[in-house]
N, C-alpha and C positions, 0 to 999 in steps of 0.2 A: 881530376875528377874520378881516375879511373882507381885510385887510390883510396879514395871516398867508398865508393862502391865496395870495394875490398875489405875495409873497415868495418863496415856498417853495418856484415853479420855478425862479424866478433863482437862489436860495441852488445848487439843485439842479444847472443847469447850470452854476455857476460850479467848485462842488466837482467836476462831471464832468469840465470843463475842466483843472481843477487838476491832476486824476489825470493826463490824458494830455500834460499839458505836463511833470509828473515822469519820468513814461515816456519822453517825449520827451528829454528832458535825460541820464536813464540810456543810452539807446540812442545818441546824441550821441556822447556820451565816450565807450563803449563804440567806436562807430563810429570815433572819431580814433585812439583808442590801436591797436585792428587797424590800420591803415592804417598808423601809425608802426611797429606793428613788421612787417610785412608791408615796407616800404620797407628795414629796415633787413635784413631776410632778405632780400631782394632785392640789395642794397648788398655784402651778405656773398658771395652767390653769384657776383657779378660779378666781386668782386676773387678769388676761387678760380679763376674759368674763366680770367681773367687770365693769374692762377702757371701753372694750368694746359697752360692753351698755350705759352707761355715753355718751361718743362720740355719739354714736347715739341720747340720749336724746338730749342733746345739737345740735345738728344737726337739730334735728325735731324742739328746740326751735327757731331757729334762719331764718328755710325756713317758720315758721309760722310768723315770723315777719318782715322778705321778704314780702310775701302775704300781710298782713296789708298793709307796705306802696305800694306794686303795687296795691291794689285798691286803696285806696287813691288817688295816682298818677295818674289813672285812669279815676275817678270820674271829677278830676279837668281836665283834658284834653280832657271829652266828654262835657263839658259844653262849652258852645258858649264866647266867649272873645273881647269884644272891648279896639281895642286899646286907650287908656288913653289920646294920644296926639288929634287924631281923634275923634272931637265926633261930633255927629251928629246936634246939635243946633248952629254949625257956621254958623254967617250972615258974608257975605263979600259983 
C-alpha cells in the first residue's frame, strides 16, 4: 500500500502532463492551420491590390489620351473655318 501511495503522484503528474501536452498538440495545429490560412488571405489580397493598381494605371493612361485628343479637337474648333464650297473671290 505504501507503494501505492508513492505511485499515485507520479501516475497523477504524468496524466496532468498528458492533458496539457493534448492541449498543446490541439492549439499547435490549430495555431498552423490560422497561420496558413491567414498567409493565403494575405497572398489573396496582394495579388487584388496588384489588379488593382494596374486598373488604375491604365485608367490614368487612357484619360491622359482622352485629353490629348480633346485639345486637339479643341484647338481645331476654336480656329475660324470657311466653307470650301463658298469662297470669297466669286465674280457673278
Amino acid at each position: 500500500m505504501a507503494e501505492l501511495r508513492e505511485v499515485l503522484p507520479i501516475l497523477q503528474i504524468i496524466s496532468q502532463g498528458g492533458l496539457a501536452l493534448v492541449i498543446f498538440v490541439i492549439w499547435y495545429y490549430t495555431f498552423k492551420k490560422s497561420n496558413e490560412t491567414s498567409k493565403e488571405a494575405f497572398d489573396k489580397h496582394a495579388k487584388l491590390s496588384e489588379n488593382l493598381i494596374q486598373l488604375l494605371k491604365d485608367e490614368q493612361d487612357y484619360k491622359t489620351m482622352l485629353a490629348g485628343i480633346l485639345m486637339r479637337l479643341e484647338e481645331k474648333l476654336s480656329k475660324p473655318v470657311t466653307c470650301p464650297i463658298k469662297r470669297g473671290d466669286d465674280h457673278e
